[in-house]
N, C-alpha and C positions, 0 to 999 in steps of 0.2 A: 191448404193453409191451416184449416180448422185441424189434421192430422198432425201437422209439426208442432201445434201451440197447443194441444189439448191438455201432456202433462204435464204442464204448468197452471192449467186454470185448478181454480175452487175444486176438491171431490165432491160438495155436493150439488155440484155442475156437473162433474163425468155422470156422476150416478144417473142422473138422466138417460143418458144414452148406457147405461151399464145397466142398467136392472133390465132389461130385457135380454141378456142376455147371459144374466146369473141367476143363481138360485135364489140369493141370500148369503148373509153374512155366518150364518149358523149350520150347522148341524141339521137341526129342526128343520129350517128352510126346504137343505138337498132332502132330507125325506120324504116333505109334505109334496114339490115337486115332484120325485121318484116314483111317489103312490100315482098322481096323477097321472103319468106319462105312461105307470105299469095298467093304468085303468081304461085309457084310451090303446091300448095293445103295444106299445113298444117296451123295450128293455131301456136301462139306462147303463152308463158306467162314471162311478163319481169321482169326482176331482176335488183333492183339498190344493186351492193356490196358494202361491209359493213355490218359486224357482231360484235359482242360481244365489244360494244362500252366502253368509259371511263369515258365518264361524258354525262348529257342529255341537252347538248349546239350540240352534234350530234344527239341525237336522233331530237330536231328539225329540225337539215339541211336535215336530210334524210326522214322526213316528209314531209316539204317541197317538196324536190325532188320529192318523190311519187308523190303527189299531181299536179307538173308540168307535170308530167311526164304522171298522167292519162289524162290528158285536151289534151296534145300533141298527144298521138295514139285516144284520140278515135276524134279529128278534123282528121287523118289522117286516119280514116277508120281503122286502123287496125283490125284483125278478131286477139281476144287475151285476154287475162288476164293477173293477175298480181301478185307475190309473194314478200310476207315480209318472212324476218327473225326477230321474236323481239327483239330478243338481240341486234336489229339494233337499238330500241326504245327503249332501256333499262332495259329489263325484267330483267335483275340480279340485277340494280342498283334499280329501281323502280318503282313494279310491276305495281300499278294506272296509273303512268306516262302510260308508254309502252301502258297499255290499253287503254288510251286518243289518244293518237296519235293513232293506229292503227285502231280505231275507227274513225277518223277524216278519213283517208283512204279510209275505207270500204264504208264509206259514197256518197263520192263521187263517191267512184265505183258502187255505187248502184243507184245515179243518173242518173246514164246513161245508167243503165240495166246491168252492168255489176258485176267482180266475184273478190275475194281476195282468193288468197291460204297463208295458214297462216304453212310456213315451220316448221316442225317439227328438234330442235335441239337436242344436248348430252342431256344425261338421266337426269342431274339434272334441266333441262328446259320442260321435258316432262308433270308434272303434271300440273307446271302452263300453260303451253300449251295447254293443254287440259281444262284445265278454260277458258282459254280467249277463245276460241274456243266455249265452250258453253253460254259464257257472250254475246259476240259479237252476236252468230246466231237468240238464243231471241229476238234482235232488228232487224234484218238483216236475216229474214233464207233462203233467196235464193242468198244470196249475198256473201256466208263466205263459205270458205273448209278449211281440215286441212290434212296436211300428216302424213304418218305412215309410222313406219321401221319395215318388219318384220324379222332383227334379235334381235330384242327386247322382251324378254322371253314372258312380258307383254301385246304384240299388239291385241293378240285375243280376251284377256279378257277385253281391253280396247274398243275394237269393240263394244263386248256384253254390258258391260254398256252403251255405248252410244245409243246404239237403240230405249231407251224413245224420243230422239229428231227427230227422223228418223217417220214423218207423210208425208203426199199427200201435206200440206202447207209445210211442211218444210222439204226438204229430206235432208238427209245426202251425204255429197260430200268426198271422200277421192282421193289422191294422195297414191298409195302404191309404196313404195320403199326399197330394199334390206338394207340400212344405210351406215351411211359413219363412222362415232364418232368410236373413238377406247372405247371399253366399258369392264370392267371384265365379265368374261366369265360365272358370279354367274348370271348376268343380262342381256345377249346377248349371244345368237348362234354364235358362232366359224367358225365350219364347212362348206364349200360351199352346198354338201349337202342336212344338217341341214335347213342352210338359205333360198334355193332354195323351200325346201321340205315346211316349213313353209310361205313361201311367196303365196305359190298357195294353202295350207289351210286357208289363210286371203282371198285371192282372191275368192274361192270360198263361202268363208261364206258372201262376200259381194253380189256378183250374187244374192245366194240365200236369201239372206234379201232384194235385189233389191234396191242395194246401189250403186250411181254414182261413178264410179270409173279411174282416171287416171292410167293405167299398166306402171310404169315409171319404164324403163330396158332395158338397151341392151344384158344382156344376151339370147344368142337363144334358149337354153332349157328354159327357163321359157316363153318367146316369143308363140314357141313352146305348150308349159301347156296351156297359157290363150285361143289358141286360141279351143282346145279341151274344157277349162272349157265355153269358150262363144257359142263354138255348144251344149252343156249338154244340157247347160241351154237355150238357145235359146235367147241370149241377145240381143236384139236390139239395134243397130248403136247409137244409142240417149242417150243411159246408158250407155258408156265406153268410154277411149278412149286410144290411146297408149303415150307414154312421152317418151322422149329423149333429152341428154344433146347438144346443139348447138356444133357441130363440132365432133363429136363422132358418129362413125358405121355408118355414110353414106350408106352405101349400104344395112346393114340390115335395115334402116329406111326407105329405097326404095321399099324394098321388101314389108313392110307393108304396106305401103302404098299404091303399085300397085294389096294388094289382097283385096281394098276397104273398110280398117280401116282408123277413124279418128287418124290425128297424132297433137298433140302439141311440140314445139320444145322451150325448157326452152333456154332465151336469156337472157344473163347478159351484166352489161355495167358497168363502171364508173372508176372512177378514181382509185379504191380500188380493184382494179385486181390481185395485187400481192399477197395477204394472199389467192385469191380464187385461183389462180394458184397453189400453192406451196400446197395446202391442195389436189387439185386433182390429184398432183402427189405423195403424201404422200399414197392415199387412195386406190392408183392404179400404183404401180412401172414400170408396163413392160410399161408406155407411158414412159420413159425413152427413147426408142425406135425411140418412135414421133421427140425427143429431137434434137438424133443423124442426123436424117434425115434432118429434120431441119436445121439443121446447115451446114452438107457434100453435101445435095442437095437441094439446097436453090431455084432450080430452076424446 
């Protein structure tokens, strides 16, 4: 109930249950977080929110933004990367645009030695995703990753194509993740499962292709899976790493981290909190929970 009706209440209701698991509204915010996260031993990769935009007068502002926003961590050392959504740059409105600015991005991310993850959205953004994805790497191949969901019928065989791009100059980088998008069930896994069981047949065909891979999951049976698939194979520290959402499973993300895996901690910021709020409680009801506490024990 409290999922269906949340955006509709007050923001400074959500915020409640939203600030645990933002940075902040600012810039300032994702940095002060990023130091802390780079000082307790993890990496970050930052997010400015804002998705599925209306007209491309925003896909500039949040280009922009980007571009502030790389000059700002890496003058502050941060140990980190960095994630677009393009629908933040227009990719439904259009496609060239989106690819100009994201491009303009990578660019500078690459300037300075650094990485762009290039978020994987709902299934009617996936092909051109996978385009830009390969447009981008061509110019950029150390510079550009892309995520994948694997409840998405399609993800393995989307692997397998992709391996022409996968050389010693240019390795292929994935983020794998379970998905969030509500999808028909002709084109996505249902099942927990299903989705668990297929998540760790991507994961291991990537081992075995010897494809850089972020394990983004808090589930502990999958947690669990990779770290059997990463003794099979015998994967080295430098090819993996683990992912987690900023403010989510703390203690399982301890736990990873005290048995000597690398962790990145996905940090989001900005003004445009509320649609990212309301969608993580959509996708995930029992933080309903989080809500309540929040609110009765505010202390």
């Amino acid at each position: 109930m409290i999922a269906a009706i949340l955006p509709y209440f007050p923001k400074k209701f959500v915020w409640i249950f939203s600030k645990a698991y933002i940075s902040g509204e600012t810039m300032e915010d994702a940095i002060r977080v990023s130091k802390e996260l780079n000082n307790d031993g993890m990496m970050v990769t930052l997010d400015v929110l804002g998705e599925f935009i209306t007209n491309l007068d925003e896909a500039e502002e949040n280009k922009q933004e980007y571009l502030e926003l790389i000059d700002e961590a890496e003058k502050n050392n941060i140990d980190g990367n960095y994630s677009v959504k393009p629908t933040s740059f227009g990719l439904l409105i259009d496609e060239e645009a989106c690819y100009k600015h994201i491009r303009e991005i990578v660019a500078k991310a690459a300037s300075y030695g650094n990485f762009i993850r290039i978020d994987m959205e709902d299934s009617p953004c996936v092909d051109m995703e996978i385009k830009l994805y390969r447009r981008l790497k061509a110019e950029f191949p150390k510079s550009v990753g892309l995520v994948l969901q694997s409840y998405m019928r399609r993800t393995l065989d989307d692997i397998k194509a992709m391996l022409d791009m996968h050389t010693d100059d240019s390795p292929l980088s994935y983020r794998l993740c379970k998905g969030i998008y509500v999808e028909p069930v002709e084109i996505a896994f249902k099942k927990y499962e299903e989705i668990n069981q297929h998540f760790l047949e991507d994961l291991e065909f990537m081992f075995a292709n010897k494809i850089y891979v972020g394990i983004a999951t808090h589930d502990k049976p999958l947690i669990e899976g990779s770290y059997q698939l990463i003794e099979k194979y015998n994967v080295p520290k430098h090819m993996y790493e683990f992912q987690m959402l900023y403010g989510v499973t703390p203690a399982l993300r301890k736990s990873v981290v005290d048995k000597g895996h690398r962790m990145r901690i996905y940090v989001p910021f900005g003004l445009k909190w509320f649609g990212y709020s309301t969608r993580r409680l959509k996708e995930n009801p029992k933080m309903a929970m989080h809500i309540i506490k929040a609110i009765f024990y505010k202390g």
